[in-house]
C-alpha angles and dihedrals in degrees: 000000000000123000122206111211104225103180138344114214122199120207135171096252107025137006123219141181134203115224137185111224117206095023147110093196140044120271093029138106119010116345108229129193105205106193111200103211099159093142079054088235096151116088107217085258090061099049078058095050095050085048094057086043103059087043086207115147079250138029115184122201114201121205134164122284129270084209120054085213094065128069100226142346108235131210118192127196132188124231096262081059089264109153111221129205088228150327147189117250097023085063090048094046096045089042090056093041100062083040080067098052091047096206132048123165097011082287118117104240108212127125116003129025120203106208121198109205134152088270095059134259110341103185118196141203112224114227120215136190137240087281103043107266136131111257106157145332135241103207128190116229117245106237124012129284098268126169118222092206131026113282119252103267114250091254100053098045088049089049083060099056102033098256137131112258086238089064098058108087115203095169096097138020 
């Protein structure tokens, strides 16, 4: 679960850093744009427009929280400018980012990160290193793995692939 920080960017109106999820060195893992918004100067156009920018698989935008209670409301784009309810690495990059900065908010950021998103509260545990320092985040999603339709059954799915049914494990996702 380590993240690499690859640049940090000032601007006069936000500043932003690129980040490598699931990596120990630069130019590895999943690239992250984390946009620090906290004057809330970005219209919801523009959010879109510094997603498609980047071009990244993810853009997140951090605000301040709606709650008090919770460290910072996130909003994550797509690279075609599409805003998702959640998603995985962008949650661990922006987690560890704002662990770097050590404050947001005026509020200290260590242990654990409370996330607002479309998809509700995603609280993370920062992970350190042997010196102390931020290097990545675990994160519990906010609502239980469901499935909208019925899964492929094993057969059919193996049948695709050119696999026995018996090597398709459907236990775990």
């Amino acid at each position: 679960m380590d993240v690499w920080r690859r640049a940090f960017v000032a601007s006069s109106s936000v500043r932003f850093e690129t980040v490598d999820v699931f990596s120990s060195h630069k130019f590895g893992g999943n690239q992250l744009a984390v946009v620090l918004d906290e004057q809330r100067r970005l219209s919801d156009d523009d959010m879109r427009r510094i997603a498609i920018e980047f071009g990244f698989s993810e853009t997140t935008i951090v605000l301040p929280p709606k709650s008090e209670a919770n460290t910072a409301w996130v909003r994550i784009f797509s690279k075609d400018g599409d805003e998702m309810p959640f998603a995985g690495h962008p949650n661990v990059g922006t987690a560890t980012v704002l662990a770097w900065r050590r404050s947001i908010f005026g509020k200290e950021v260590r242990g654990t990160v409370l996330l607002e998103e479309k998809a509700g509260l995603v609280p993370l545990e920062l992970i350190e290193d042997e010196a102390g320092r931020p290097v990545g985040a675990t994160l519990t999603a906010p609502e239980p793995f469901s499935l909208s339709s019925p899964p492929l059954p094993a057969e059919a799915a193996a049948a695709l692939i050119g696999l026995e049914a018996s090597d398709v494990c459907a236990a775990r996702h």
